[in-house]
Biotite code that builds the C-alpha atoms (Angstrom):
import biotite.structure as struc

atoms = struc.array([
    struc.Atom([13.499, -4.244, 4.414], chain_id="A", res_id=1, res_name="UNK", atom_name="CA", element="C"),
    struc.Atom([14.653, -7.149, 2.354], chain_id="A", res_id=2, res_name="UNK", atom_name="CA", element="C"),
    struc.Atom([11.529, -9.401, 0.380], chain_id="A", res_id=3, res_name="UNK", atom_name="CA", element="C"),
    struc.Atom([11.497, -12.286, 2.914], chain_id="A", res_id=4, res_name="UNK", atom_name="CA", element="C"),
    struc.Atom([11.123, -9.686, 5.797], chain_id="A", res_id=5, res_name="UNK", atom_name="CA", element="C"),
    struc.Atom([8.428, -7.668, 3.095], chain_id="A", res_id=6, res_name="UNK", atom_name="CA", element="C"),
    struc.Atom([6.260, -11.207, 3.319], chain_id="A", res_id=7, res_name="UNK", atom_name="CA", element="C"),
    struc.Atom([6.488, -11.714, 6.729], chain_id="A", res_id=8, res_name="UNK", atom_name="CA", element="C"),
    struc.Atom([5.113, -8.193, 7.072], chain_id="A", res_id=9, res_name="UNK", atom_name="CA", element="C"),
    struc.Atom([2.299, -8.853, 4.320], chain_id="A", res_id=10, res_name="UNK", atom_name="CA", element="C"),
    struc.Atom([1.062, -12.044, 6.647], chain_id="A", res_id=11, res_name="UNK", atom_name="CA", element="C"),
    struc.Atom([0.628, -9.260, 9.256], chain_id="A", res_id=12, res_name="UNK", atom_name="CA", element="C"),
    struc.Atom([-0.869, -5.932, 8.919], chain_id="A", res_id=13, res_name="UNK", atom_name="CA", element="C"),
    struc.Atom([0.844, -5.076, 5.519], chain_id="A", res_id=14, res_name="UNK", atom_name="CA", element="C"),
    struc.Atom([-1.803, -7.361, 3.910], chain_id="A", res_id=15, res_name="UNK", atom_name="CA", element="C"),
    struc.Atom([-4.428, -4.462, 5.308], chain_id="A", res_id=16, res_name="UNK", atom_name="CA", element="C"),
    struc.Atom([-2.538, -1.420, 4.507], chain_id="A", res_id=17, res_name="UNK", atom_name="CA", element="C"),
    struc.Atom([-1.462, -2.590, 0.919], chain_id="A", res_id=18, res_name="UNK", atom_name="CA", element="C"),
    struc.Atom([-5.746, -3.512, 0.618], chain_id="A", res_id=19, res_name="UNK", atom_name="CA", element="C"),
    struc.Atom([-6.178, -0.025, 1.885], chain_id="A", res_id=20, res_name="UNK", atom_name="CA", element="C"),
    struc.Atom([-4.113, 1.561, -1.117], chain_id="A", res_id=21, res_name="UNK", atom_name="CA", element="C"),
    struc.Atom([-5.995, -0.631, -3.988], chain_id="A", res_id=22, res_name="UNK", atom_name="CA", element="C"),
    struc.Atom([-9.402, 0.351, -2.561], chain_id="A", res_id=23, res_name="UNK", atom_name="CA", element="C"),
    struc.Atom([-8.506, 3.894, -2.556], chain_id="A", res_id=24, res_name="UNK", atom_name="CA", element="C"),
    struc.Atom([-6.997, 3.765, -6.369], chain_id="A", res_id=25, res_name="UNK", atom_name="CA", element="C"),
    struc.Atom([-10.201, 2.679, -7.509], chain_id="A", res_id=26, res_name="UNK", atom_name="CA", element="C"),
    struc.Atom([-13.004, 5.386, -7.980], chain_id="A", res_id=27, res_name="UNK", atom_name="CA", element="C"),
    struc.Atom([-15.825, 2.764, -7.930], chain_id="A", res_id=28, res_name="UNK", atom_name="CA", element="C"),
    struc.Atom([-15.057, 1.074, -4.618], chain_id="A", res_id=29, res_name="UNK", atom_name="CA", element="C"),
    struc.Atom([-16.188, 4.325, -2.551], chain_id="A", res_id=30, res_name="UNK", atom_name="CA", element="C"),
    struc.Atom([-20.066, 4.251, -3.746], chain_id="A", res_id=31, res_name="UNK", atom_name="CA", element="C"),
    struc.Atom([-19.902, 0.808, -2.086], chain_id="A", res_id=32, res_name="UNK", atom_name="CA", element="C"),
    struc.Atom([-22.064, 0.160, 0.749], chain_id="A", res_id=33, res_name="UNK", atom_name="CA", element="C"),
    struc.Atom([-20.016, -0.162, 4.204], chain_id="A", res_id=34, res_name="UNK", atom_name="CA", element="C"),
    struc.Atom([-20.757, -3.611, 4.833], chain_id="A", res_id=35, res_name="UNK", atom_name="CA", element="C"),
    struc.Atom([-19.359, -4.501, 1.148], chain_id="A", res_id=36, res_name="UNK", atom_name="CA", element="C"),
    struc.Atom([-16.502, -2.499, 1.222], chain_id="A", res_id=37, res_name="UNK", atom_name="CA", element="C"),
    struc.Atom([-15.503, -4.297, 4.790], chain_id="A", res_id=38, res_name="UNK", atom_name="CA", element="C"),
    struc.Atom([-16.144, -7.525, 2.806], chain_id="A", res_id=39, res_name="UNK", atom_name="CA", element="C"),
    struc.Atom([-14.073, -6.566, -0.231], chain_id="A", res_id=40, res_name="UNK", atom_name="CA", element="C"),
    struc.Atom([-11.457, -5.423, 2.335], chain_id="A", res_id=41, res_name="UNK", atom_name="CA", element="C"),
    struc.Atom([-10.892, -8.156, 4.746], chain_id="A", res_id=42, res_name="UNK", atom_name="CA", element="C"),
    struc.Atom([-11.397, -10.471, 1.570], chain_id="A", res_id=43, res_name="UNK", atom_name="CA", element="C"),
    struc.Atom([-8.480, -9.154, -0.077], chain_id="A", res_id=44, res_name="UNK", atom_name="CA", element="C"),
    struc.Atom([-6.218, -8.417, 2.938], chain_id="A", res_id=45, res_name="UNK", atom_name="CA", element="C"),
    struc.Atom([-6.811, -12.198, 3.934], chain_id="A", res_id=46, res_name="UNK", atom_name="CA", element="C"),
    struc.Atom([-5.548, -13.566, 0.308], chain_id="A", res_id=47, res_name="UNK", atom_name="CA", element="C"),
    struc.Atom([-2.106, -10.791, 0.260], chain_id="A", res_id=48, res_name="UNK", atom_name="CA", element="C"),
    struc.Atom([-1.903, -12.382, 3.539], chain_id="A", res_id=49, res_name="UNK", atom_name="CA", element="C"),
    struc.Atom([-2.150, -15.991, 2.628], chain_id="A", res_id=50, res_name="UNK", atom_name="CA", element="C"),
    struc.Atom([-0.532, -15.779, -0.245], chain_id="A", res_id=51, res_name="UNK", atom_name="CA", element="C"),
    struc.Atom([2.478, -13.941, 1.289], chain_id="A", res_id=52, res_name="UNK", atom_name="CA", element="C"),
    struc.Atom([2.325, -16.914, 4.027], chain_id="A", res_id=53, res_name="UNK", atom_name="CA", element="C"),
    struc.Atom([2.213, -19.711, 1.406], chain_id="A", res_id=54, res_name="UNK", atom_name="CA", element="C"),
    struc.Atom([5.562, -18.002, -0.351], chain_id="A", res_id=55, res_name="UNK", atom_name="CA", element="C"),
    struc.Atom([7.382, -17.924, 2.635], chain_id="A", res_id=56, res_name="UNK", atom_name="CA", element="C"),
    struc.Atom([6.455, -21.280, 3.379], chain_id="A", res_id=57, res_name="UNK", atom_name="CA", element="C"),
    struc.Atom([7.023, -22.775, 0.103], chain_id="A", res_id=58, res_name="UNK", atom_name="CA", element="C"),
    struc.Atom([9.548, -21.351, -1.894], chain_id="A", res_id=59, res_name="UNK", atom_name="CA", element="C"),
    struc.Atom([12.817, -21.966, -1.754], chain_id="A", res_id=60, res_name="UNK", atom_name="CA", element="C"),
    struc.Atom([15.291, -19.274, 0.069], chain_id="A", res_id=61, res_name="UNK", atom_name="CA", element="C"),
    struc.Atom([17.309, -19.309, -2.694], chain_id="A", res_id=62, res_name="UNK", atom_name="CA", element="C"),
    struc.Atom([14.634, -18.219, -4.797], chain_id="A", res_id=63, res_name="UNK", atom_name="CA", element="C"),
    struc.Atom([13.531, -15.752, -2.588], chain_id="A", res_id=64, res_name="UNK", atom_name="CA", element="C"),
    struc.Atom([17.105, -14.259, -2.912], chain_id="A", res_id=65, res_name="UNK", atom_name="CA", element="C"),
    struc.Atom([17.423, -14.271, -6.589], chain_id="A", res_id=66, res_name="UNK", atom_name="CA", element="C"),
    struc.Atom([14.117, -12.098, -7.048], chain_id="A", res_id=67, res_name="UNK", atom_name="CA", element="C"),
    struc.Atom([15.247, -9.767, -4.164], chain_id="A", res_id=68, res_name="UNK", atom_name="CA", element="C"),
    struc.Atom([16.361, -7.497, -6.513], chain_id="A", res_id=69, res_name="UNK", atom_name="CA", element="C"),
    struc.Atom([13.377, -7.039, -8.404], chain_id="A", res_id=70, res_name="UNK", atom_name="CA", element="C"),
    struc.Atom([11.487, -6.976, -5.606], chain_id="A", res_id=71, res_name="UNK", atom_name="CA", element="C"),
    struc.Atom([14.038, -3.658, -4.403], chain_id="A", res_id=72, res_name="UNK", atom_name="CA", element="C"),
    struc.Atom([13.067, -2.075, -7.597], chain_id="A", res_id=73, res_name="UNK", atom_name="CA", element="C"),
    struc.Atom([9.499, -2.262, -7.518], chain_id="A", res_id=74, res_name="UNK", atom_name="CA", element="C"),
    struc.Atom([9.908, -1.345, -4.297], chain_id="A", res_id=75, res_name="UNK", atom_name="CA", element="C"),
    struc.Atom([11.717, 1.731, -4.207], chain_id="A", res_id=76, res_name="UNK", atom_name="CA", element="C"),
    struc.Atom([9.773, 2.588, -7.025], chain_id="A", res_id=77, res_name="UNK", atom_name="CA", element="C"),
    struc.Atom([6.641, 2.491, -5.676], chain_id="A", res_id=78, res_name="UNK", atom_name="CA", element="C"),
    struc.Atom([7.973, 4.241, -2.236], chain_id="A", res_id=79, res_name="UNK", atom_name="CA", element="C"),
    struc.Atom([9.214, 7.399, -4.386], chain_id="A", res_id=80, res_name="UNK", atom_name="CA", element="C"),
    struc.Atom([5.631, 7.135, -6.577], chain_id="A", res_id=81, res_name="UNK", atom_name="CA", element="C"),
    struc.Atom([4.009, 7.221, -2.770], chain_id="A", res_id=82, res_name="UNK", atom_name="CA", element="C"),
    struc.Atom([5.998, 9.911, -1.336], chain_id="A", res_id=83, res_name="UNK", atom_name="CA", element="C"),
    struc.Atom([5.697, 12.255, -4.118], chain_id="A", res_id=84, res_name="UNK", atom_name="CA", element="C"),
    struc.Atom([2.298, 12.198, -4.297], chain_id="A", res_id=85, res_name="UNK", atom_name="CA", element="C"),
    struc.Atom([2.518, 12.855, -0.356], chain_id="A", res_id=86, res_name="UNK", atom_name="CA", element="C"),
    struc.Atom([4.213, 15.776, -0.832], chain_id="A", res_id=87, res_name="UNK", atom_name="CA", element="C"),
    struc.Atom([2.088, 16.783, -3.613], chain_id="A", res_id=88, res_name="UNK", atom_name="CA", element="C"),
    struc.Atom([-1.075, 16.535, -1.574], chain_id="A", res_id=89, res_name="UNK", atom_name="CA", element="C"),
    struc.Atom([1.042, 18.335, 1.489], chain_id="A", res_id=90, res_name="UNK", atom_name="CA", element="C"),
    struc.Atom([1.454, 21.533, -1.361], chain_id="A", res_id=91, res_name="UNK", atom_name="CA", element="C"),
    struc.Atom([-1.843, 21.164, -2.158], chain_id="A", res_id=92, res_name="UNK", atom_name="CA", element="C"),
    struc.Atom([-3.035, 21.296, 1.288], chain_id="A", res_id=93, res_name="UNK", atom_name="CA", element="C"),
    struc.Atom([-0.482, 24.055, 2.351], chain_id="A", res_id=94, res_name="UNK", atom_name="CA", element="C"),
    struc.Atom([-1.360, 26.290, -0.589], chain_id="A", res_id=95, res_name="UNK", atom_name="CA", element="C"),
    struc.Atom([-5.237, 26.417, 0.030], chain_id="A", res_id=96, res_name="UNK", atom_name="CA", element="C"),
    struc.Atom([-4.448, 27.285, 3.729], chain_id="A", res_id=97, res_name="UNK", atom_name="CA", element="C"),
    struc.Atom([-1.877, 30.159, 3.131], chain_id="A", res_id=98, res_name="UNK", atom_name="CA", element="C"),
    struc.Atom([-4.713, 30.901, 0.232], chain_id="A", res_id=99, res_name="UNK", atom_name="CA", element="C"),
    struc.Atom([-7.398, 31.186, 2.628], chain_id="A", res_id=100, res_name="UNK", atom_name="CA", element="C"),
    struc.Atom([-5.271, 32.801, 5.171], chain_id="A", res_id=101, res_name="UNK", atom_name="CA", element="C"),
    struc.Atom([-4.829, 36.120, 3.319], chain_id="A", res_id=102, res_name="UNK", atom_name="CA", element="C"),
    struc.Atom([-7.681, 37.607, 3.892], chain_id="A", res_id=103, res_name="UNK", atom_name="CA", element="C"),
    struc.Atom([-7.809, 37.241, 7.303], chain_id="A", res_id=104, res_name="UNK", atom_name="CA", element="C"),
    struc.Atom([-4.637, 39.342, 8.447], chain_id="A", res_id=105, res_name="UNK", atom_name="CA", element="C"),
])
């Protein structure tokens, strides 16, 4: 997925998902009450959203395609940062299973 594509997918539901990530990176935001956290949420997703909108709108292709690769690195970055930790929790999860499997055969 190349940036402008990235944006157009932030103006859609990537604004949500990527909200969905900071909440969950920051211990405080689950003592919240439900009706803030929604708040906080749609807040947040609205302004990736907008902001992602007003970039594409505004900024000049050629600019766009001079960060690309920057944006590649973060990207990729952040993918293998995200997929580790998905495997990580998938050990995790696997190990406590098989761990409380043992007993039972």
């Amino acid at each position: 997925m190349d940036f402008s594509n990235w944006l157009v997918y932030m103006t859609a539901a990537g604004g949500i998902v990527t909200m969905s990530w900071i909440t969950e990176q920051i211990p405080a935001f689950g003592v919240l009450s439900p009706a803030l956290k929604r708040f906080i949420h749609w807040t947040g997703a609205t302004i990736l959203a907008l902001a992602a909108w007003a970039i594409v709108k505004f900024v000049p292709a050629e600019t766009l395609e001079t960060i690309e690769p920057v944006f590649r690195i973060i990207a990729g970055n952040f993918a293998a940062i995200f997929l580790s930790q998905t495997f990580h929790s998938a050990s995790v999860m696997w190990e406590t299973w098989k761990n409380s499997q043992a007993g039972k055969g």
